[in-house]
N, CA, C and O atoms as a Tinker XYZ file with bonds, in Angstrom:
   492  protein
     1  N     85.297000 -160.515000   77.121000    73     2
     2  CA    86.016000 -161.051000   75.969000    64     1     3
     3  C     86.390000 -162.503000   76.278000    63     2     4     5
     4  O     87.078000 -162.755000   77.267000    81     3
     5  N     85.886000 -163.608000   75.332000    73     3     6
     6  CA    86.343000 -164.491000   75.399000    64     5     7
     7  C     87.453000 -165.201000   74.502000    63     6     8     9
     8  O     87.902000 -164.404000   73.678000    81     7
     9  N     87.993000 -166.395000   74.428000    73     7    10
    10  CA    88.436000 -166.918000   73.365000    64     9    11
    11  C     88.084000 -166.865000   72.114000    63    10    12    13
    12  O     88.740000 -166.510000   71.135000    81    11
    13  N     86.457000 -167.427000   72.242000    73    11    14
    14  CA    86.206000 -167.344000   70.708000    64    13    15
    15  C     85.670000 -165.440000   70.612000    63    14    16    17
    16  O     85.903000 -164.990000   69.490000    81    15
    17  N     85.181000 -164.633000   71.371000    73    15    18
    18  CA    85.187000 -163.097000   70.621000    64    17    19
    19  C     86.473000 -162.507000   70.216000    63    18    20    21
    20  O     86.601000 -161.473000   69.562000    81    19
    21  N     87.611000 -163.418000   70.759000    73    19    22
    22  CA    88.334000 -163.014000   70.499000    64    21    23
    23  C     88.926000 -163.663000   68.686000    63    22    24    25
    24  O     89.375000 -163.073000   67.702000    81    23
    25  N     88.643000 -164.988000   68.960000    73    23    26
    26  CA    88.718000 -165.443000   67.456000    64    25    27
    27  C     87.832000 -164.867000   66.030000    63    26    28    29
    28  O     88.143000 -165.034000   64.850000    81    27
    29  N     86.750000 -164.212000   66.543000    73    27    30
    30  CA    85.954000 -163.110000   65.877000    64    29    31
    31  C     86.384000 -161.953000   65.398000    63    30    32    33
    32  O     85.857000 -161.301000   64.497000    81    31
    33  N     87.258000 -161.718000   65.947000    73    31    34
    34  CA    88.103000 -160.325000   65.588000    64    33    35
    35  C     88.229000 -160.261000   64.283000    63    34    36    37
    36  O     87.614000 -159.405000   63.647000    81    35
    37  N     89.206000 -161.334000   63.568000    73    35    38
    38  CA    89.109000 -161.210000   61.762000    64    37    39
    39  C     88.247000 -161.590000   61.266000    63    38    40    41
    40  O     88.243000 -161.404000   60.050000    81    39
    41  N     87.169000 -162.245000   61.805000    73    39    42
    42  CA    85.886000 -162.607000   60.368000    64    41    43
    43  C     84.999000 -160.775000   60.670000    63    42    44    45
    44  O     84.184000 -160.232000   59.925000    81    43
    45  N     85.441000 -160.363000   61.710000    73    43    46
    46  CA    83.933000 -159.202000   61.836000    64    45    47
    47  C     85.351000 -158.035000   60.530000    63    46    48    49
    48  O     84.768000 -157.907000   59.453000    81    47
    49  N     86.171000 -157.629000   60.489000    73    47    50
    50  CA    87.274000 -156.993000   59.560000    64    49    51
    51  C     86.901000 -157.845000   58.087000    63    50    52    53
    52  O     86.906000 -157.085000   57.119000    81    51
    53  N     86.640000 -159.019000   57.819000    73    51    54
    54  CA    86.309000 -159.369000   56.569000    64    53    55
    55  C     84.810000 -158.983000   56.293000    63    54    56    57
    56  O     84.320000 -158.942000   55.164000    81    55
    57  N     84.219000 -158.738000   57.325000    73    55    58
    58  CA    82.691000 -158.232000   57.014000    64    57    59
    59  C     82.761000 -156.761000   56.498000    63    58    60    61
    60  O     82.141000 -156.208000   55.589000    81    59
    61  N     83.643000 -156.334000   57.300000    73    59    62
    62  CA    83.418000 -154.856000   57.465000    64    61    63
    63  C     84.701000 -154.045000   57.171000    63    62    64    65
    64  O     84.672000 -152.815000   57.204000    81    63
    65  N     85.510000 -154.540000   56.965000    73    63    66
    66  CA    86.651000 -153.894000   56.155000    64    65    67
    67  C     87.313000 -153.355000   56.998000    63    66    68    69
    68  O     88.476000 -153.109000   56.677000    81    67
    69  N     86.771000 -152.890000   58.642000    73    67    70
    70  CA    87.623000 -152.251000   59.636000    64    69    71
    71  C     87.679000 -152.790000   60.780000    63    70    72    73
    72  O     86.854000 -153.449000   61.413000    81    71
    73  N     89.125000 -152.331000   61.086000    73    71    74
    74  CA    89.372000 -152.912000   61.991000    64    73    75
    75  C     89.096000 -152.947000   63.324000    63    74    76    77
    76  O     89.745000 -152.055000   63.869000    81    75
    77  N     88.313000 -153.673000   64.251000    73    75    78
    78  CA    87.664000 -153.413000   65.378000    64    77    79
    79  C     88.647000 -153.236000   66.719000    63    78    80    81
    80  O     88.691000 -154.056000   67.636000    81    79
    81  N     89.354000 -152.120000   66.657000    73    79    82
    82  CA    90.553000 -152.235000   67.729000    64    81    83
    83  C     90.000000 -151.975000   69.273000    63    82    84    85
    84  O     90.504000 -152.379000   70.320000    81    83
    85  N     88.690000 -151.098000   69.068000    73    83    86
    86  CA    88.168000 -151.627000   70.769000    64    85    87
    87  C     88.164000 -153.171000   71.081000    63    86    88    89
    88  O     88.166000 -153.537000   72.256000    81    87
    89  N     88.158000 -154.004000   70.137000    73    87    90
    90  CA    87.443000 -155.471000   70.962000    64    89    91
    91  C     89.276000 -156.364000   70.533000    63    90    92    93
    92  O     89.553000 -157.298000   71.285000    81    91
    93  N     90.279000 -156.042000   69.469000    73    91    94
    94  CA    91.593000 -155.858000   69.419000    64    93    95
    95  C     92.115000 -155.674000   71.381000    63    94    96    97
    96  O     92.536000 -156.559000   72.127000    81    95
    97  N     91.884000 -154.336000   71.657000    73    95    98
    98  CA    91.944000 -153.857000   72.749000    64    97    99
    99  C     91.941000 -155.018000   73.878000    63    98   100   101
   100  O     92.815000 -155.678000   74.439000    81    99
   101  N     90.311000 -154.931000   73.945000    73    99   102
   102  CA    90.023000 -155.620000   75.090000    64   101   103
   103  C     90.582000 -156.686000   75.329000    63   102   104   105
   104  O     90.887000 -156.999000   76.480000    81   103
   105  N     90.958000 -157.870000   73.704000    73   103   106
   106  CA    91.362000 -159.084000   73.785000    64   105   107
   107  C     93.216000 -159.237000   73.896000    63   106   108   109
   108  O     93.844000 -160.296000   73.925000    81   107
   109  N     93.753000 -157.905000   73.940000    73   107   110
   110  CA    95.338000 -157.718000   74.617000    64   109   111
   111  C     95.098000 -157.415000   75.520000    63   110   112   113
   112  O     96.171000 -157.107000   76.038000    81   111
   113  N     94.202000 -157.223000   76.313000    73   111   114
   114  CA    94.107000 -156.670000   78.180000    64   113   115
   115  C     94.137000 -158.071000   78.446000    63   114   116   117
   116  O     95.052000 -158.751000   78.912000    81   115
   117  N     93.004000 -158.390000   78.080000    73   115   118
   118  CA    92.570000 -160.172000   78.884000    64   117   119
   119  C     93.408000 -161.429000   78.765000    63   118   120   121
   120  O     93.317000 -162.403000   79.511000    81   119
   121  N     94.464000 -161.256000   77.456000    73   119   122
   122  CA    95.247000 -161.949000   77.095000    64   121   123
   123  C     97.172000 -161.428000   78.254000    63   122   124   125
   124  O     98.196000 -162.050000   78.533000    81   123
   125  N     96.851000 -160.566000   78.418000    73   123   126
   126  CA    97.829000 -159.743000   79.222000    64   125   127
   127  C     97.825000 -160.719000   80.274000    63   126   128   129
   128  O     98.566000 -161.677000   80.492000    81   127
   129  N     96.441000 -160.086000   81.112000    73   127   130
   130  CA    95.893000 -160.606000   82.101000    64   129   131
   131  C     96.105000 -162.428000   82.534000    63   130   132   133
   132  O     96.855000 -162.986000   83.334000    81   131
   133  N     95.167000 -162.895000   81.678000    73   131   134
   134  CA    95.294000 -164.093000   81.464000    64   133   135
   135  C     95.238000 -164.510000   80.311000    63   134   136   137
   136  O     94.387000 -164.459000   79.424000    81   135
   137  N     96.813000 -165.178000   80.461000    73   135   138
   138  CA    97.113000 -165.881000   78.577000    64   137   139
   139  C     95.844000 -166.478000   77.823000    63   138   140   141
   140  O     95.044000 -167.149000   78.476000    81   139
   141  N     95.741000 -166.365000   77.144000    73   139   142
   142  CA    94.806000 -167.566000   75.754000    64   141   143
   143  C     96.036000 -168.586000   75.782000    63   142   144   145
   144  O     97.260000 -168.520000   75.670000    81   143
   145  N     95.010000 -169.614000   76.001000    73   143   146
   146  CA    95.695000 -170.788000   75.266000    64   145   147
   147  C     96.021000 -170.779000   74.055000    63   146   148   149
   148  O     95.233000 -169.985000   73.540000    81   147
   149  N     96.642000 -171.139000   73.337000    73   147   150
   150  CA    96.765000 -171.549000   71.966000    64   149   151
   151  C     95.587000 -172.458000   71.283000    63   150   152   153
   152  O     94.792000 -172.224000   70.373000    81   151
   153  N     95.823000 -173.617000   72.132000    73   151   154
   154  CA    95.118000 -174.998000   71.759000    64   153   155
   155  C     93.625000 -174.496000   72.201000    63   154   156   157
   156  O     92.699000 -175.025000   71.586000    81   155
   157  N     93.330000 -173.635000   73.094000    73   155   158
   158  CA    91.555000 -173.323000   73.291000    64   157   159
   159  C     91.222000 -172.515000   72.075000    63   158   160   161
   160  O     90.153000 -172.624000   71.476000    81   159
   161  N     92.164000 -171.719000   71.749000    73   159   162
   162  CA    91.770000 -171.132000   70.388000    64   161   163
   163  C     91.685000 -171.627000   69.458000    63   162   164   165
   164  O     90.794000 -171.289000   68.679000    81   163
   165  N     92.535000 -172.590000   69.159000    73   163   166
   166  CA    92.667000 -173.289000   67.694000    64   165   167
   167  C     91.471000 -174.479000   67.755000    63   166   168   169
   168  O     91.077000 -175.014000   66.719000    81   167
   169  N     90.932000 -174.837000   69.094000    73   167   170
   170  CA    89.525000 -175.452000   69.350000    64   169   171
   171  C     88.558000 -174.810000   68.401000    63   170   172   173
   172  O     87.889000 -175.351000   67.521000    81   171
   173  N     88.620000 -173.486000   68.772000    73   171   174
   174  CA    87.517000 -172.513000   68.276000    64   173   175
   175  C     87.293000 -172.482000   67.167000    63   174   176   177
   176  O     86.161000 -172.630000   66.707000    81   175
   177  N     88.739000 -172.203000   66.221000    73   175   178
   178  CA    88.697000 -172.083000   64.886000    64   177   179
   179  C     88.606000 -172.959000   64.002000    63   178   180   181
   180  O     88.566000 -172.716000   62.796000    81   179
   181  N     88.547000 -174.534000   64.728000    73   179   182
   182  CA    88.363000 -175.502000   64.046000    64   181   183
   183  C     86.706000 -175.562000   63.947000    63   182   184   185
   184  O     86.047000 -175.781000   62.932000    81   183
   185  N     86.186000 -175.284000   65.392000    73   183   186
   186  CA    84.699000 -175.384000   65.431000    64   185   187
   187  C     84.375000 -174.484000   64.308000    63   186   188   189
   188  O     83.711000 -175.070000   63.453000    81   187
   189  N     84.636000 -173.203000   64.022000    73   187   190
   190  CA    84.407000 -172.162000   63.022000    64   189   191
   191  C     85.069000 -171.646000   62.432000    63   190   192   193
   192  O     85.335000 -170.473000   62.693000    81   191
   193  N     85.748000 -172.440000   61.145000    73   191   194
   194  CA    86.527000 -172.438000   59.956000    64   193   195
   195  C     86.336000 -171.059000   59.514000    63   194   196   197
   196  O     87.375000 -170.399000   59.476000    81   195
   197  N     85.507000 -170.600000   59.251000    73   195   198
   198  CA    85.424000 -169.711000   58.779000    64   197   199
   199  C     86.132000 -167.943000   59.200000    63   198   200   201
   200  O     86.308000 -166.884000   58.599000    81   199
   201  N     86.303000 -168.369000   60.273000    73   199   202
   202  CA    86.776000 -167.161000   61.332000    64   201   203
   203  C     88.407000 -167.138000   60.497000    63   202   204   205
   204  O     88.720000 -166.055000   60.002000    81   203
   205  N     89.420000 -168.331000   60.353000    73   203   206
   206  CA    90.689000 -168.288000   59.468000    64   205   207
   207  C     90.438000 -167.278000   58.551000    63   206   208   209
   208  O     91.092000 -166.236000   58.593000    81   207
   209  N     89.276000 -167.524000   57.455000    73   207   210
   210  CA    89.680000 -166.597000   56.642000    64   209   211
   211  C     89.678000 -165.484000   56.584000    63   210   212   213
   212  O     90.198000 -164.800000   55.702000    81   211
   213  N     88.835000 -164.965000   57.923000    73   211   214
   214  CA    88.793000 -163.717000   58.480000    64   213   215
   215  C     90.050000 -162.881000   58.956000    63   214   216   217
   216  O     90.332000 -161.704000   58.736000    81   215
   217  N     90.599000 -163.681000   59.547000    73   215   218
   218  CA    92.483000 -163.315000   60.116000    64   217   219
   219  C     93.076000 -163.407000   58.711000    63   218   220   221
   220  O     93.570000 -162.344000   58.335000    81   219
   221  N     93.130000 -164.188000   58.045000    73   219   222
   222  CA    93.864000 -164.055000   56.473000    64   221   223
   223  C     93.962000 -162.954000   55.490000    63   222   224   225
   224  O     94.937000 -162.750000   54.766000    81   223
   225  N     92.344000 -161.928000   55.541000    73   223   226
   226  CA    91.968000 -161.035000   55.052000    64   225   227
   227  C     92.577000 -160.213000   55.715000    63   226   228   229
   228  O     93.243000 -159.589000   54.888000    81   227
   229  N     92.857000 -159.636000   57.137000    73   227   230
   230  CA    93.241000 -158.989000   58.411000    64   229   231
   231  C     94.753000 -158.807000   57.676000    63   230   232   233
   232  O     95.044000 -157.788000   57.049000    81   231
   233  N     95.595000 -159.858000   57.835000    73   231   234
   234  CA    96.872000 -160.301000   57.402000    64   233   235
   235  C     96.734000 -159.489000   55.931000    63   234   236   237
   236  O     97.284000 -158.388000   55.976000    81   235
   237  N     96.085000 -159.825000   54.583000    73   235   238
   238  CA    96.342000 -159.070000   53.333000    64   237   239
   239  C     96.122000 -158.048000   53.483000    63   238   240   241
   240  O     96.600000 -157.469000   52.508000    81   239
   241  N     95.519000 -157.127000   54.328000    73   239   242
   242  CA    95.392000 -155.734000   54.543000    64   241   243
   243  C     96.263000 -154.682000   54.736000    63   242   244   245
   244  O     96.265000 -153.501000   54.388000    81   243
   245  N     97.183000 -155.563000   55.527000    73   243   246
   246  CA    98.040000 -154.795000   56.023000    64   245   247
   247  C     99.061000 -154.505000   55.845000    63   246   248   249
   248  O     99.996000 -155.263000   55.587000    81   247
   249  N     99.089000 -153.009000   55.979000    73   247   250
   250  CA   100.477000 -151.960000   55.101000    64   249   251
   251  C    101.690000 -151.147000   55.979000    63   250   252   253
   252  O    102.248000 -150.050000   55.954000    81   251
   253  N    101.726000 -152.341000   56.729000    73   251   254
   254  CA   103.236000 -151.353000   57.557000    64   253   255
   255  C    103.687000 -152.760000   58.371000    63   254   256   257
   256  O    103.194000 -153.852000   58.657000    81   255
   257  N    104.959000 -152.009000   58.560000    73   255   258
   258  CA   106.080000 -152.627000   59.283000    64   257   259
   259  C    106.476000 -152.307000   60.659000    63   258   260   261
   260  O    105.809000 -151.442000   61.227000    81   259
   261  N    107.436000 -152.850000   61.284000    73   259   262
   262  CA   107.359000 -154.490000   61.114000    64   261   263
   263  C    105.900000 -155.310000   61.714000    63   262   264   265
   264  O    105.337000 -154.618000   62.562000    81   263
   265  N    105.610000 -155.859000   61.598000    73   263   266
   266  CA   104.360000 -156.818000   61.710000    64   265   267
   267  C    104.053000 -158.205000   61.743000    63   266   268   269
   268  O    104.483000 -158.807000   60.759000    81   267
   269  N    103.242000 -159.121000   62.846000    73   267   270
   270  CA   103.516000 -160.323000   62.042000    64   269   271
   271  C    102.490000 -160.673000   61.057000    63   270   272   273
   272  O    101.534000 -159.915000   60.893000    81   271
   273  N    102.606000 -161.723000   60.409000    73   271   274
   274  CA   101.875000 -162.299000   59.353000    64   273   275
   275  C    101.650000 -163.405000   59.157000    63   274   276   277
   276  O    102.462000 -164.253000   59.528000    81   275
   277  N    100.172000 -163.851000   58.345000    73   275   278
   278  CA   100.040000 -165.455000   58.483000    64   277   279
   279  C     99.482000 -165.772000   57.068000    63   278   280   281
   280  O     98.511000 -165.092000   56.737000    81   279
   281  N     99.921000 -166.665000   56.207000    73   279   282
   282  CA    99.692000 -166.916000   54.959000    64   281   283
   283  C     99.953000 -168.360000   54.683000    63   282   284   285
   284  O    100.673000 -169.174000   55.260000    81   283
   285  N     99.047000 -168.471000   53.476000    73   283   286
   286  CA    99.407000 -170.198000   53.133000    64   285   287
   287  C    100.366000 -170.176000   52.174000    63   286   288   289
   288  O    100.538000 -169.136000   51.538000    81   287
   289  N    101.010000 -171.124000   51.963000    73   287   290
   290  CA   102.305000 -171.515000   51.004000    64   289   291
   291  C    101.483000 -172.287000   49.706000    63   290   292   293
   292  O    100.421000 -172.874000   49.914000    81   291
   293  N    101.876000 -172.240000   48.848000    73   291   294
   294  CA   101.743000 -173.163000   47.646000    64   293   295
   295  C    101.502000 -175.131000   48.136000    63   294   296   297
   296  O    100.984000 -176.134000   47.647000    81   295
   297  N    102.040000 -174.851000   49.007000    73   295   298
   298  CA   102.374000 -176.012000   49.276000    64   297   299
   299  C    101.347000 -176.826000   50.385000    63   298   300   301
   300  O    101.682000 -177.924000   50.829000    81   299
   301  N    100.300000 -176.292000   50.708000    73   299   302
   302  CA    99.419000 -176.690000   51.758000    64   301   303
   303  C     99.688000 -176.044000   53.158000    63   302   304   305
   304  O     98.860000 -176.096000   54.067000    81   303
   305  N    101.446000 -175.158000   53.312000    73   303   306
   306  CA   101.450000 -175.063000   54.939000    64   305   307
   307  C    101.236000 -173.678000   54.365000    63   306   308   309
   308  O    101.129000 -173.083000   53.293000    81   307
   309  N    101.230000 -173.414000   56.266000    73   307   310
   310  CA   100.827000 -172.326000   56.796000    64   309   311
   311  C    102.345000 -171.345000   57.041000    63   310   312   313
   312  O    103.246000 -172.017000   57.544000    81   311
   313  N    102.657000 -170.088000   56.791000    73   311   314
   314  CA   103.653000 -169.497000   57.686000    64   313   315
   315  C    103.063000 -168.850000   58.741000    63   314   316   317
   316  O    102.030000 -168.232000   58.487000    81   315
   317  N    103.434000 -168.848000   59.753000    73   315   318
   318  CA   103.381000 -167.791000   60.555000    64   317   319
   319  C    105.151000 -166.806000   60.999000    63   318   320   321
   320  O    106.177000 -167.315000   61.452000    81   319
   321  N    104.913000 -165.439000   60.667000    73   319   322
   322  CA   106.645000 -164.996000   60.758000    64   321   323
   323  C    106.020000 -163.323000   61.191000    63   322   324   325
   324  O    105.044000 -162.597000   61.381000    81   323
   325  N    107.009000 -163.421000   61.162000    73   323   326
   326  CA   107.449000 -161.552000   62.030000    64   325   327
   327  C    107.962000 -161.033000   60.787000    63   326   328   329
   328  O    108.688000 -161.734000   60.083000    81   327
   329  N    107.633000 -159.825000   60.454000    73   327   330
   330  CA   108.513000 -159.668000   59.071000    64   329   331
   331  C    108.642000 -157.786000   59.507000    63   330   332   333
   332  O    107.698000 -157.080000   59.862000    81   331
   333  N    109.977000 -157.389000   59.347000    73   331   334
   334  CA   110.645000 -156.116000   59.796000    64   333   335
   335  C    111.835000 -155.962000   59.068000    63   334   336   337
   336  O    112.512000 -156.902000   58.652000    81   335
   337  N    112.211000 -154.173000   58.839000    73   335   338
   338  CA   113.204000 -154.033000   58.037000    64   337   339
   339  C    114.653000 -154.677000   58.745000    63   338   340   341
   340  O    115.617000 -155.153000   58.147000    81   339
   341  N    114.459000 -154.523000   60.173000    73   339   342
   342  CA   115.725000 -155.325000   60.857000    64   341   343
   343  C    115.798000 -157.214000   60.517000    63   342   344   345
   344  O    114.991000 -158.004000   61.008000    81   343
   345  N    116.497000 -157.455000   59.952000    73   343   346
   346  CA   117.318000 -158.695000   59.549000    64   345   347
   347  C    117.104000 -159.888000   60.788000    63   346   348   349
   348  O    116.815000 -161.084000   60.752000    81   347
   349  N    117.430000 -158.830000   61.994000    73   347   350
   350  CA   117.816000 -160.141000   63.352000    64   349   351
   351  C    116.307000 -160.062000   64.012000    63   350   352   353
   352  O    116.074000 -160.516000   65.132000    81   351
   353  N    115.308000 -159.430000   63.181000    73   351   354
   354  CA   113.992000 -159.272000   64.015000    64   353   355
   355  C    113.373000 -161.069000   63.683000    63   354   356   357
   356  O    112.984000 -162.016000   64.366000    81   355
   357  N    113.575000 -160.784000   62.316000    73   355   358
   358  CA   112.583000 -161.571000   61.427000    64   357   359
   359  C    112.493000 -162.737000   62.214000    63   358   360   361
   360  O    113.448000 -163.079000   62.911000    81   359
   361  N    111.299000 -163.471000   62.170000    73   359   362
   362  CA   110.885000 -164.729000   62.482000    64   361   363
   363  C    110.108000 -165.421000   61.987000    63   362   364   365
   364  O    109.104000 -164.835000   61.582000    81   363
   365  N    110.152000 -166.699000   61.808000    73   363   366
   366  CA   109.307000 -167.416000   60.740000    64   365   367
   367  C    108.864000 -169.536000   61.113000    63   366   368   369
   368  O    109.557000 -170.552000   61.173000    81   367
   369  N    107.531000 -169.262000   61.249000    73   367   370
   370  CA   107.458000 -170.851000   61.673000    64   369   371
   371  C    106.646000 -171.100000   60.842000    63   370   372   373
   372  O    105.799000 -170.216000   60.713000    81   371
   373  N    106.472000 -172.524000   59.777000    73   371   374
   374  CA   105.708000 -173.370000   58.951000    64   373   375
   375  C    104.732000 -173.967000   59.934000    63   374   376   377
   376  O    105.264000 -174.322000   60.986000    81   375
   377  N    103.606000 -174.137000   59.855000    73   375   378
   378  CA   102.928000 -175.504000   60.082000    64   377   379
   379  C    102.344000 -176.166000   59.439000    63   378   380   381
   380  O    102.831000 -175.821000   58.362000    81   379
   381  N    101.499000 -177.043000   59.145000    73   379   382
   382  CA   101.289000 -177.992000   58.434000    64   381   383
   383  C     99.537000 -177.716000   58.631000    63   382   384   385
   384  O     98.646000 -178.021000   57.837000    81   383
   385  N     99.419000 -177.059000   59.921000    73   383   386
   386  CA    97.026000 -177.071000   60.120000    64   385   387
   387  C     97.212000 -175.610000   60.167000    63   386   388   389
   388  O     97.985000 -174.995000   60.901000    81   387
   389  N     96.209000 -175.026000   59.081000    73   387   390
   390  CA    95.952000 -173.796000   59.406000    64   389   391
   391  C     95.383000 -173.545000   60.239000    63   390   392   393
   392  O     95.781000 -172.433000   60.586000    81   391
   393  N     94.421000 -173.956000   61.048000    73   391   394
   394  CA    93.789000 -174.036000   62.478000    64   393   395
   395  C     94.701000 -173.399000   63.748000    63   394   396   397
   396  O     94.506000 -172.425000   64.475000    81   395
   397  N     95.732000 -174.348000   63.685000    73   395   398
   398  CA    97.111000 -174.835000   64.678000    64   397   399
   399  C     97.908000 -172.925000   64.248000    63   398   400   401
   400  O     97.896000 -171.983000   65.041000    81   399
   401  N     98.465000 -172.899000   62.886000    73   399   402
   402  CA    99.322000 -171.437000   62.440000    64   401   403
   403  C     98.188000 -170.355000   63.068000    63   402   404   405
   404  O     98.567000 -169.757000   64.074000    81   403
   405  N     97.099000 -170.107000   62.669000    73   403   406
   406  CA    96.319000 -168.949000   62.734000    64   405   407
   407  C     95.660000 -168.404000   64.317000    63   406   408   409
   408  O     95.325000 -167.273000   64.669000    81   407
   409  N     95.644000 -169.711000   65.061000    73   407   410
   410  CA    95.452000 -169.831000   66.624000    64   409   411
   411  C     96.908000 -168.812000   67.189000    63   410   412   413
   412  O     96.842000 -167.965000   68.080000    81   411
   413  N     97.948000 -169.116000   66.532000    73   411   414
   414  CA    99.659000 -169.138000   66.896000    64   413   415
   415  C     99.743000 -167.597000   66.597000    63   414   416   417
   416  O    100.474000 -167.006000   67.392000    81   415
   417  N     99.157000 -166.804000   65.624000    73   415   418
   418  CA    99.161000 -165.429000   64.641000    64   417   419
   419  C     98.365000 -164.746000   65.754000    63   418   420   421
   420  O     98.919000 -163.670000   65.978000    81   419
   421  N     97.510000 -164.880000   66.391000    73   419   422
   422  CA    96.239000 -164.448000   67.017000    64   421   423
   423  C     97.418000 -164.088000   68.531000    63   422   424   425
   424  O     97.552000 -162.965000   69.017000    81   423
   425  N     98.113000 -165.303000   69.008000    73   423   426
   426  CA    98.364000 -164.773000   69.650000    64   425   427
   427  C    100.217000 -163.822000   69.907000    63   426   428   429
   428  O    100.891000 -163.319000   70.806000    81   427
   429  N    100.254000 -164.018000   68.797000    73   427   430
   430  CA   101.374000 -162.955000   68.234000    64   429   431
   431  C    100.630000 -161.755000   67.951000    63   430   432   433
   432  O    101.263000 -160.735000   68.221000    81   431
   433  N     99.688000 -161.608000   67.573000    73   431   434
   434  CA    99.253000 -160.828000   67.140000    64   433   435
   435  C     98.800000 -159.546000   68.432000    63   434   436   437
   436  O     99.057000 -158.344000   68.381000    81   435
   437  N     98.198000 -160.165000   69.328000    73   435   438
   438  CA    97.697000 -159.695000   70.671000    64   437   439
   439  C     98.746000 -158.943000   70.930000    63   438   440   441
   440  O     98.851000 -157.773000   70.563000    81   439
   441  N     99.678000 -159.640000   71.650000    73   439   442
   442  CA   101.019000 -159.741000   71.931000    64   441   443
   443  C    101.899000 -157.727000   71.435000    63   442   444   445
   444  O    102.236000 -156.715000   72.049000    81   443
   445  N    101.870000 -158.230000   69.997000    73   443   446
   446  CA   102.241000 -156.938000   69.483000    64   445   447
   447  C    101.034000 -155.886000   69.272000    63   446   448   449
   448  O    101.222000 -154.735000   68.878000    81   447
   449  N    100.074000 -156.300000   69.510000    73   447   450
   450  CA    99.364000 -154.866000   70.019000    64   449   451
   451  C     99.513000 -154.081000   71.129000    63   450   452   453
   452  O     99.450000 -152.851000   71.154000    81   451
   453  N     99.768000 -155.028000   72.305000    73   451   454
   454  CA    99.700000 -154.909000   73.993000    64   453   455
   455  C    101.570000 -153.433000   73.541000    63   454   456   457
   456  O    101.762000 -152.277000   73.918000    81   455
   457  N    102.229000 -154.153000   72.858000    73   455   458
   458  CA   103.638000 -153.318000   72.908000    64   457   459
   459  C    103.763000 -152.421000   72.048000    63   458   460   461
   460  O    104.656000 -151.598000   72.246000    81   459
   461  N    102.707000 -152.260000   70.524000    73   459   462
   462  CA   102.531000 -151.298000   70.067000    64   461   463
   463  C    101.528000 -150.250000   71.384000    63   462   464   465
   464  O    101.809000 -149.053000   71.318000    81   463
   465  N    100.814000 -150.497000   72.117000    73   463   466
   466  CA   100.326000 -149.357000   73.042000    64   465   467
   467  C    100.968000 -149.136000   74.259000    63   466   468   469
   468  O    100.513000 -148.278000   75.016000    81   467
   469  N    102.224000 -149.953000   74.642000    73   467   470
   470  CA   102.797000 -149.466000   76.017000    64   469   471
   471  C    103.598000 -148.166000   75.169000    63   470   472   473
   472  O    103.316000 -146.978000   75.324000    81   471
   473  N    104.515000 -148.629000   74.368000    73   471   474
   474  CA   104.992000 -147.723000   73.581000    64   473   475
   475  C    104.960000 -146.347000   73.613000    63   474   476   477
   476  O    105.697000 -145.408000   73.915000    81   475
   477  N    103.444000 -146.631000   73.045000    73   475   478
   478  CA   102.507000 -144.947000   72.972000    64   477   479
   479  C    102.446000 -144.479000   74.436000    63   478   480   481
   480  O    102.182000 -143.284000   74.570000    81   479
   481  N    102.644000 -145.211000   75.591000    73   479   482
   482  CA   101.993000 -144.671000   76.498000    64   481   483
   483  C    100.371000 -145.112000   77.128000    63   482   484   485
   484  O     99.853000 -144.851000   78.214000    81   483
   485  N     99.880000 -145.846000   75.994000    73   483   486
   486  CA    98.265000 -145.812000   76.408000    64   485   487
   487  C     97.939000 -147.477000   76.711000    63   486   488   489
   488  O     96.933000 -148.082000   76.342000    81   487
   489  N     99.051000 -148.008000   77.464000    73   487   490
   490  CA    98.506000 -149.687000   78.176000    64   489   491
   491  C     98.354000 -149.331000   79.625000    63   490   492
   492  O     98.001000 -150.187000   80.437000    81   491
């Protein structure tokens, strides 16, 4: 698993409607292991725009809580936020490059997979 298979994760879910949590998986082990940069990712997704709208689709899919999320504003920015029925969970950052927000989601995103499976028992 690299950076960019890992930036693949939401365009192959916009192909295919499901979600690929073996390669999900692999890319919270390796990210565990050794962090992703931010900025090597958001390299990636600039090289291949197209992969954003893949995580965007990922993001409208999804039907449970709490979770984070990444969406554009009316306004040109990006949010990236944590959104949960607890009040003191919530978290929420604007940016201005969707490149820069969706690199940032990816690795929030990891992140709360790695602790949705210690959870269970199965990290």
């Amino acid at each position: 698993m690299t950076p960019s298979n890992c930036c693949e994760i939401g365009a192959s879910y916009a192909v295919t409607g499901e979600r690929d949590l073996a390669a999900l998986d692999a890319a919270a082990r390796l990210h565990d292991h050794s962090p992703f940069d931010v900025n090597e990712l958001e390299r990636e997704l600039r090289y291949r725009p197209e992969l954003v709208d893949g995580w965007l689709r990922w993001v409208e899919d999804k039907r449970w809580s709490p979770t984070w999320y990444f969406s554009p504003t009316d306004n040109g920015q990006y949010l990236v936020g944590y959104f949960s029925p607890d009040e003191d969970q919530k978290r929420l950052t604007v940016f201005d490059d969707r490149y820069r927000a969706c690199a940032a989601f990816i690795i929030h995103e990891l992140e709360s997979y790695r602790l949705l499976l210690e959870s269970k028992g199965r990290w």
